[in-house]
VOLUMGU-650545 format. One line per 4 residues: number of its first residue (from 0); their letters; for each residue x, y, z of N, C-alpha, C. Coordinates in steps of 0.02 Angstrom, whole numbers. Each point is the difference from the previous one (the first is absolute). Layout:
residues N
NUM) a) X Y Z X Y Z X Y Z | ...
//
This chain:
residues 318
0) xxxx) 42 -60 0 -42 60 0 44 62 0 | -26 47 -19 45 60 6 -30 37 59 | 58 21 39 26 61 65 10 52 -12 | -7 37 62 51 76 -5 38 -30 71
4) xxxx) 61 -3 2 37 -22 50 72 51 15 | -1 -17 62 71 63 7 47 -72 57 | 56 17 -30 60 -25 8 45 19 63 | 3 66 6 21 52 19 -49 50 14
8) xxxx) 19 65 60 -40 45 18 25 35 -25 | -29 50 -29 23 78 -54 -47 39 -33 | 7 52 -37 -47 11 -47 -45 -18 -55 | -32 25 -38 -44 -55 -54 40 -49 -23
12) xxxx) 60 39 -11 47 -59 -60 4 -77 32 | 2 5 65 -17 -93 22 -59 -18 -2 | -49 24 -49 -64 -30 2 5 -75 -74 | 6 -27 12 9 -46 -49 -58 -57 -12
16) xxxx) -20 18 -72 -63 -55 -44 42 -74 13 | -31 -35 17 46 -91 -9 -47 -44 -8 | 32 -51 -15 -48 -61 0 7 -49 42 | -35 -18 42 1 -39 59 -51 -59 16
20) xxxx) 12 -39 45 -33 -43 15 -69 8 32 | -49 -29 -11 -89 50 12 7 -61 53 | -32 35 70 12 -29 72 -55 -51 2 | 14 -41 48 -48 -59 42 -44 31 41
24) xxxx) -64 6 25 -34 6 58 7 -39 49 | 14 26 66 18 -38 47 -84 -21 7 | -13 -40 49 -82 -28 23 -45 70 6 | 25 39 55 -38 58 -10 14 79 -21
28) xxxx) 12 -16 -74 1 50 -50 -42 -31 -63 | -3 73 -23 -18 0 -85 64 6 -50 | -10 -42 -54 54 40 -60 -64 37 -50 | 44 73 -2 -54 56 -40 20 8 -54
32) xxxx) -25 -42 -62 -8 59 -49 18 82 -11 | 42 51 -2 -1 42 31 -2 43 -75 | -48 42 -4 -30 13 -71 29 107 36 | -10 -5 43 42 88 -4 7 21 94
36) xxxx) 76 24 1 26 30 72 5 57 17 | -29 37 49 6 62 23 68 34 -13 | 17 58 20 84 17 -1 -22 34 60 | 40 -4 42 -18 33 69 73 51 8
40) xxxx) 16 35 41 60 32 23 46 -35 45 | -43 -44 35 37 -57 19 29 -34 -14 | -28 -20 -53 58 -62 -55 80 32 -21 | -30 71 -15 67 38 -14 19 -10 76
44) xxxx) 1 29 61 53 13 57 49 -86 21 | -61 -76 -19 -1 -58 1 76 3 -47 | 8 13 -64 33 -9 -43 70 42 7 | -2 59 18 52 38 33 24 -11 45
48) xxxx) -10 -52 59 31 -18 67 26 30 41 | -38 79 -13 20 44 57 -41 1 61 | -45 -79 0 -34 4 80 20 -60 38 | 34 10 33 34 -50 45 -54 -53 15
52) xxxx) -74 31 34 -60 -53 22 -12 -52 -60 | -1 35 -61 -25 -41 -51 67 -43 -24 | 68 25 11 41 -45 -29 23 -84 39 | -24 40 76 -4 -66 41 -46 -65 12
56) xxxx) -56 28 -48 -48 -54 -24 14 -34 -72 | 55 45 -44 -1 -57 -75 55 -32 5 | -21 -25 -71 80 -42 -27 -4 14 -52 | 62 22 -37 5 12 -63 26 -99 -31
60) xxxx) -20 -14 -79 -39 83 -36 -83 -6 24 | -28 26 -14 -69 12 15 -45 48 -68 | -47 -41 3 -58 35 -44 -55 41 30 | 18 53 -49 -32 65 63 -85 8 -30
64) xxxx) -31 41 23 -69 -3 12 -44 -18 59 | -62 71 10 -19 -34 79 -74 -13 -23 | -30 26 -83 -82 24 -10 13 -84 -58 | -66 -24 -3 -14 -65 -64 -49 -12 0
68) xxxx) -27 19 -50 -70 -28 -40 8 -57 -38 | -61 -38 7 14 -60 -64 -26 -47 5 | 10 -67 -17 -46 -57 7 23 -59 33 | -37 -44 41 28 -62 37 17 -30 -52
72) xxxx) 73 -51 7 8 -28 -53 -1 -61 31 | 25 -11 71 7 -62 46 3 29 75 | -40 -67 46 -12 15 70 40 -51 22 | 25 36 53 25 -45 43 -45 -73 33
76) xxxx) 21 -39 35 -26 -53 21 -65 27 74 | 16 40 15 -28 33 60 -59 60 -11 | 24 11 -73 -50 79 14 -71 -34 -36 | -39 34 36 -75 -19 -11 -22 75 -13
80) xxxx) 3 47 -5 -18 67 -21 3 30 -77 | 26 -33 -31 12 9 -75 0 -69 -26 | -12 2 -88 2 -45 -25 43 15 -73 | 8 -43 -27 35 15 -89 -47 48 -29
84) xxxx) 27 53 -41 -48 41 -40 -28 55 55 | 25 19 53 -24 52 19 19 63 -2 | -9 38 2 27 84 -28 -17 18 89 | 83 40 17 10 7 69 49 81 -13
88) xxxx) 5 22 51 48 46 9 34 16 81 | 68 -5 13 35 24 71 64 5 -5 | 26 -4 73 69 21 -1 43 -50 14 | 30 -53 -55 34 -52 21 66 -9 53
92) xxxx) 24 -14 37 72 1 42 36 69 0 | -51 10 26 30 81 11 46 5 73 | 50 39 7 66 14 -48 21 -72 -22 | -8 -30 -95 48 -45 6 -17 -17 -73
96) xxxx) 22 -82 -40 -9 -18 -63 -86 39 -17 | -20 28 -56 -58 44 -8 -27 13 -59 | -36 26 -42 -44 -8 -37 21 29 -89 | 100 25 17 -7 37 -87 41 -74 -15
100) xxxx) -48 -46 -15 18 -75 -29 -73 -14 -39 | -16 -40 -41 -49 -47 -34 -46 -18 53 | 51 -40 37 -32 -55 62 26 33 73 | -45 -17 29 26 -7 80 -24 -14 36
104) xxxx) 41 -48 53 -38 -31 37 -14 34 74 | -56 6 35 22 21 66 -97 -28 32 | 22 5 51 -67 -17 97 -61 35 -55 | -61 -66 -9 -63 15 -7 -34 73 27
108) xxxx) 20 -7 61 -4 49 52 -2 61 -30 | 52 27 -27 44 50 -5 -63 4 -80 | -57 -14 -15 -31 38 -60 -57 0 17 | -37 43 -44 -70 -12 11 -22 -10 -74
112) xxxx) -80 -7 -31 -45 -2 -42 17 72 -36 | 26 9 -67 -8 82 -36 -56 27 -18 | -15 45 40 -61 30 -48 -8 -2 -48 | -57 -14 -2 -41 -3 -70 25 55 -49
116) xxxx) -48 64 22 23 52 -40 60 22 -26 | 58 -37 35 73 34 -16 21 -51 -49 | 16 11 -54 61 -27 -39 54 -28 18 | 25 -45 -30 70 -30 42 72 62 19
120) xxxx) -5 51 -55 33 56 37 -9 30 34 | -57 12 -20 -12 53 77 5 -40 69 | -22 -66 4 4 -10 84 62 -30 9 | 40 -5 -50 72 10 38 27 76 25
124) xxxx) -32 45 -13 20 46 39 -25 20 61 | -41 -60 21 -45 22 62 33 -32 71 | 44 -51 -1 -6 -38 74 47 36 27 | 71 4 -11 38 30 56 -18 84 28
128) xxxx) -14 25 -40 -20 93 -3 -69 -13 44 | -58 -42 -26 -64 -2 58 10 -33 30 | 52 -50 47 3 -25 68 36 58 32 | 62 22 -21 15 40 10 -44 73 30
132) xxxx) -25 29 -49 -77 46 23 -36 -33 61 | -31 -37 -2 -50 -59 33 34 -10 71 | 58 5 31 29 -37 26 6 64 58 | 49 60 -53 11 72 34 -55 35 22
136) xxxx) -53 -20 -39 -83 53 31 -23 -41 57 | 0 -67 -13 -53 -24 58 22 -35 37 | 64 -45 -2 20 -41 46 57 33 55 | 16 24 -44 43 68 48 -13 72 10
140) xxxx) -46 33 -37 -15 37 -25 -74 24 51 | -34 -55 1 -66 -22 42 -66 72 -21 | 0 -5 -55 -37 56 -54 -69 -8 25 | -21 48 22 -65 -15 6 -64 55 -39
144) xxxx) -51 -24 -24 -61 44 -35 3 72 38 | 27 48 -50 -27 81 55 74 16 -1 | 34 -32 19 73 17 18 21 29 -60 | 60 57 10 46 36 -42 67 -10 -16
148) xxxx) 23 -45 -76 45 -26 -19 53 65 -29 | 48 -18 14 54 33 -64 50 -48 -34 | -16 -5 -70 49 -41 -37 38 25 -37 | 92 -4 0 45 17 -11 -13 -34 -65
152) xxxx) 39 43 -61 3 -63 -54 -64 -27 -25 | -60 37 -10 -63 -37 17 -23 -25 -75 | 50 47 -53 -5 -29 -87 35 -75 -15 | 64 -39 31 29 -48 -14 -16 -55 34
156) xxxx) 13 -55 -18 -33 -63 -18 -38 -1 76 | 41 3 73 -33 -24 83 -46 58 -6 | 22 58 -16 -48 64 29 -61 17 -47 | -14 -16 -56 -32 -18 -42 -74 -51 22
160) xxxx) 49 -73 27 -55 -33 29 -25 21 70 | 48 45 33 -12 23 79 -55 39 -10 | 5 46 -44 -72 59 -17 -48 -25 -14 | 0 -74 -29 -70 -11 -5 -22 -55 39
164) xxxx) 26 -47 52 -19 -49 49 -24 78 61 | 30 48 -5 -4 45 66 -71 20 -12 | -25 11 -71 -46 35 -23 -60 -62 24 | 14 -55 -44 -30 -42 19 -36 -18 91
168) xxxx) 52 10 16 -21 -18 82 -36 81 22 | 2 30 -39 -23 71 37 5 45 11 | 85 7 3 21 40 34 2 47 -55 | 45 83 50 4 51 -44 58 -3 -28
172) xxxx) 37 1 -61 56 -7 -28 24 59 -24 | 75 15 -7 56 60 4 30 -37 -22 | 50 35 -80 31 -68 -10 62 72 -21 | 43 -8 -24 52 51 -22 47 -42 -51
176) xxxx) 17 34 -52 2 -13 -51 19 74 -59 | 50 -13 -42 18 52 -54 -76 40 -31 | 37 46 -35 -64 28 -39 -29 -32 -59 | 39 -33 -40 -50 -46 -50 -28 -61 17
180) xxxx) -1 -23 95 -38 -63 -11 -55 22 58 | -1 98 6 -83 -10 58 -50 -13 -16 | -38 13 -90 -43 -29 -36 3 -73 22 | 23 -36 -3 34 -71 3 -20 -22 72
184) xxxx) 10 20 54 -41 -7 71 -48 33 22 | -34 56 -47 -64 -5 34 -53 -52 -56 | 5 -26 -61 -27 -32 -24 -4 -94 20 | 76 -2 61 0 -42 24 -42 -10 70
188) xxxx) -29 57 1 -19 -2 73 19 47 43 | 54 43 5 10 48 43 -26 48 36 | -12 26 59 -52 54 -1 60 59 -11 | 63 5 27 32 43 -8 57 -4 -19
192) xxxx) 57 30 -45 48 -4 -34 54 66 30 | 63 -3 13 53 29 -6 60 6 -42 | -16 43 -44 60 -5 -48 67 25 31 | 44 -66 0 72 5 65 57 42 -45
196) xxxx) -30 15 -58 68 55 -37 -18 60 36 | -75 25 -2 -5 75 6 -46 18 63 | 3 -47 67 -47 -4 55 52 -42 63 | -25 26 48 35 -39 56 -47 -5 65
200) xxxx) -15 -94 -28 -38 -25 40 -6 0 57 | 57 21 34 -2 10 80 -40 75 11 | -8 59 -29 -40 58 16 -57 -7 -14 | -24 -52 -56 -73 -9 -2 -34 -39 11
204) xxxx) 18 -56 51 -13 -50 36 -5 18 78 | -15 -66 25 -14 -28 65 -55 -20 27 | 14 -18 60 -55 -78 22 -10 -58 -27 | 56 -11 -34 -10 -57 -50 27 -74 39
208) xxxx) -45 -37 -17 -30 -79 29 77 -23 -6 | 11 -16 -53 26 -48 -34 67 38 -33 | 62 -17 -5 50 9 -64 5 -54 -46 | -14 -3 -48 44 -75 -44 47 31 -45
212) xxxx) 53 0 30 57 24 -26 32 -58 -85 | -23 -2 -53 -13 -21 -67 53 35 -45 | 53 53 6 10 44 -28 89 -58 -16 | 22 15 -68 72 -36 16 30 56 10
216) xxxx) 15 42 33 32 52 3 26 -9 90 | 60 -15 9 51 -24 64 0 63 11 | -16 35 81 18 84 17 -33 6 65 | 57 -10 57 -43 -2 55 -34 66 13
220) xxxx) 24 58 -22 -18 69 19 -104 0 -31 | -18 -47 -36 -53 -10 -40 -50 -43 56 | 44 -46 11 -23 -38 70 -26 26 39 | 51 54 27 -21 44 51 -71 60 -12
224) xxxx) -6 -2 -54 -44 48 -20 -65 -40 24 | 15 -55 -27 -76 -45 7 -9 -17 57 | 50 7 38 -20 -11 105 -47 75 13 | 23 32 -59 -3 57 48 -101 33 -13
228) xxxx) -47 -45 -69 -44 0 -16 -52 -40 39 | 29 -52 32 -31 -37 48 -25 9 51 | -64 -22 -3 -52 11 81 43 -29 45 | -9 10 68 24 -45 66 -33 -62 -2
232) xxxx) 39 -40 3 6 -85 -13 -5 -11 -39 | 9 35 -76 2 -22 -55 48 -61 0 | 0 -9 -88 23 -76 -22 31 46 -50 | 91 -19 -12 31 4 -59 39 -67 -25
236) xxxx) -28 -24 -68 3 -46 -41 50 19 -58 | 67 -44 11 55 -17 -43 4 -46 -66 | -6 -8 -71 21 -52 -9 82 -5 -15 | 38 49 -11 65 -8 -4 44 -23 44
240) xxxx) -24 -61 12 43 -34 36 73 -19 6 | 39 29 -57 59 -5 3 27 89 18 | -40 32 32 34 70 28 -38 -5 66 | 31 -6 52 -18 -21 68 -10 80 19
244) xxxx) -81 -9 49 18 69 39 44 23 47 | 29 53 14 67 45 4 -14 23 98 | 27 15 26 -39 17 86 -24 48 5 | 30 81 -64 -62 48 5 -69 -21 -12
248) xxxx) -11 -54 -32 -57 -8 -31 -50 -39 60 | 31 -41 11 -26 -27 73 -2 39 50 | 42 38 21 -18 45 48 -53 66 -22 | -7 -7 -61 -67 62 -21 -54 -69 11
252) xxxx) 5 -36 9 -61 -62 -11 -23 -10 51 | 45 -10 64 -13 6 74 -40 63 27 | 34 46 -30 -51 68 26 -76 2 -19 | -15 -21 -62 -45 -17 5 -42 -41 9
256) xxxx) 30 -69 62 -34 -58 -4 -31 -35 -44 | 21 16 -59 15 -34 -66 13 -65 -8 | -29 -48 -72 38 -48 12 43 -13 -66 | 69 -28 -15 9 -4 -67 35 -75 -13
260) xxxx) -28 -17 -48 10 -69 -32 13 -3 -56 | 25 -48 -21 65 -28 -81 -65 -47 -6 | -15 -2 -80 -41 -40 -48 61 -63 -5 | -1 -76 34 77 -39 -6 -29 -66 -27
264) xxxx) -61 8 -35 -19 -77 1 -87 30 -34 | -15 -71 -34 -62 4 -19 -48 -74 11 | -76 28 15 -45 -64 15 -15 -1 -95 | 9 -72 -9 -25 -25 -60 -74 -27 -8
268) xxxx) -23 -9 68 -84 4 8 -12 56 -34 | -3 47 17 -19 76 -12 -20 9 -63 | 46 -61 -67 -25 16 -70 -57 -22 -27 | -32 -33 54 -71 -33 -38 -48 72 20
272) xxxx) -2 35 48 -24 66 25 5 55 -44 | 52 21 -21 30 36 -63 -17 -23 -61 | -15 -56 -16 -26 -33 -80 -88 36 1 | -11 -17 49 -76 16 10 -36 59 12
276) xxxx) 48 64 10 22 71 1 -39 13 -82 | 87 -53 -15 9 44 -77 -65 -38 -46 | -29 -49 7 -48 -33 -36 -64 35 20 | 5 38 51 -68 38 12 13 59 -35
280) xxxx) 67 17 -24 -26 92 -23 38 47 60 | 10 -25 38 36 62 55 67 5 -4 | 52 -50 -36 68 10 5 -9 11 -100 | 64 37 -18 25 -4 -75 64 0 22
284) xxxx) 9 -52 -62 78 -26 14 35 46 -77 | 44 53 16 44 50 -67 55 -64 -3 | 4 -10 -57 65 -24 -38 38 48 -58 | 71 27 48 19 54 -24 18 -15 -84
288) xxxx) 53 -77 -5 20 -14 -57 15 -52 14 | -7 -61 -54 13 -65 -23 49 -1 -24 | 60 -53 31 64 15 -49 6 -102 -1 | 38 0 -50 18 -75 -32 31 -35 62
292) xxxx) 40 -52 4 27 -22 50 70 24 -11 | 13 1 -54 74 11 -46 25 77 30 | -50 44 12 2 65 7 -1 7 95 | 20 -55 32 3 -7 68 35 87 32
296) xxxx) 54 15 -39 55 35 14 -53 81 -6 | 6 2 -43 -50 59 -19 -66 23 40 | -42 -56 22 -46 -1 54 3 14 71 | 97 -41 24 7 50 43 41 41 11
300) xxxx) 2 51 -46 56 49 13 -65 57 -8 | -74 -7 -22 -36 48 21 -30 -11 42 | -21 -59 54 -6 -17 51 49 49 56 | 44 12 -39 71 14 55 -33 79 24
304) xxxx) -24 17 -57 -12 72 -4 -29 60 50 | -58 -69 19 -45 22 47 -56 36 -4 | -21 28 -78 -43 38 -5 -45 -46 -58 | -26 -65 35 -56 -29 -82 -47 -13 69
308) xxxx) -50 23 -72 -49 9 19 -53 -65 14 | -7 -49 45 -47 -74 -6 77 -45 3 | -30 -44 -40 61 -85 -16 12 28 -49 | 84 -39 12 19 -35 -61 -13 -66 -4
312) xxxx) 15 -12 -78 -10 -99 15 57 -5 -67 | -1 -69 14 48 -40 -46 -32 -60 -28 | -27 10 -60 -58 -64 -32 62 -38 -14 | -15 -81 32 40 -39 0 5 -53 -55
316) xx) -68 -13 -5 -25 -47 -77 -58 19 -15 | -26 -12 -59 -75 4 -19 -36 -71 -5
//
């Protein structure tokens, strides 16, 4: 089958097309069909090996990818939740062997049923970015109907789905975001928009519930801004988990009996909840651009960028 596999940690140039051996299912896994893969920003930091947490979980070489759409091709001896011929979408062995391959095998567990309505591209751009979302609003996040959100980043792929599960559950949503994508969040749902070139969300804010900090932009002084928007006992929500908070930041967090938490992990339950979102009409899944598998390199070096708007994906086969 053909890979994107890295050898070595470095820039795109170790992203390498190969041909490799298409894996066994252990008893409880699926082997997937894998018809198109998310591109996350992760895969890039995964592939660069500038995060110590993530390098202490692989082995090179490794096939990168955390998003896969596609079809059962074989079940393990154990799984009773899927059968041959089913069209699924999740996040296989995350951090680890992953989805920019043909095939892959990984834990039944770890997928759910794809929506109907989505195409095999589009719901590869949905599992890691909406567990992710899903995970920061409510399980850590503890979002409740009425409550007042602010989402960092609220146009790209997590903050994207954060604006509209927040919307969904109720709440009032603030999302901040450049000037060509505020059209773009209030049609997603937003009630209010901050354009972060020419506005500064800390003077026109506060009392706010919730942070979900969504933004790739590393800057504790930004951090601090968002302690500083927060009701007493608010909740500030991280997913950049590879930039740890700093002790000014905690000590602005303490003053306000604040609480702040790292997005470090995702429930794969959660995607049958989210399929049924988007099959009702309340989630839209943006797929910024479709790129070949061949074009791995290219997919993420605008990933790198930080400014796309929804997913990327990488159509793997037709």
């Amino acid at each position: 089958m053909k890979a994107v596999r890295i050898d070595e940690y470095g820039g795109t140039n170790v992203l390498k097309l190969v041909e490799t051996e298409r894996p066994v299912p252990a008893p409880d896994e699926i082997l997937l069909k894998v018809l198109a893969s998310g591109v996350n920003l992760v895969d890039c930091v995964i592939r660069s090996g500038t995060n110590e947490n993530f390098k202490s979980m692989l082995k090179l070489p490794l096939i990168l990818g955390c998003d896969a759409a596609g079809i059962v091709e074989e079940v393990g001896t154990e799984v009773t939740t899927f059968k041959k011929g089913d069209q699924v979408f999740g996040c296989p062995n995350f951090p680890g062997d992953g989805s920019y391959a043909e095939y892959c095998a990984a834990k039944a567990s770890q997928f759910a049923l794809k929506p109907e309505t989505l195409s095999f591209n589009e719901a590869a751009g949905v599992p890691l970015a909406a567990l992710v979302a899903w995970m920061g609003l409510f399980e850590l996040g503890q979002l409740q109907a009425g409550q007042r959100i602010l989402i960092h980043g609220a146009s790209g792929g997590i903050g994207s789905f954060a604006v509209q599960f927040a919307k969904a559950k109720g709440a009032y949503v603030i999302g901040t975001a450049s000037g060509n994508n505020l059209e773009y969040l209030r049609q997603i749902g937003a009630d209010e928009v901050v354009n972060y070139e020419t506005q500064k969300f800390e003077e026109l804010l506060d009392n706010i519930d919730l942070v979900l900090d969504a933004s790739p932009l590393r800057d504790h002084e930004e951090r601090l801004k968002g302690v500083s928007v927060l009701k007493e006992e608010g909740i500030f929500v991280s997913v950049n988990v590879d930039f740890p908070f700093n002790d000014a930041f905690n000590d602005a967090i303490a003053r306000k009996n604040a609480t702040a938490k790292m997005v470090a992990g995702q429930n794969h339950a959660d995607l049958a909840d989210i399929a049924k979102l988007i099959d009702d009409g309340k989630v839209k899944v943006l797929i910024s651009k479709v790129y070949p598998l061949a074009e791995v390199a290219q997919a993420q070096e605008e990933s790198i960028t930080g400014h796309v708007r929804g997913k990327l994906v990488l159509e793997i086969q037709k």
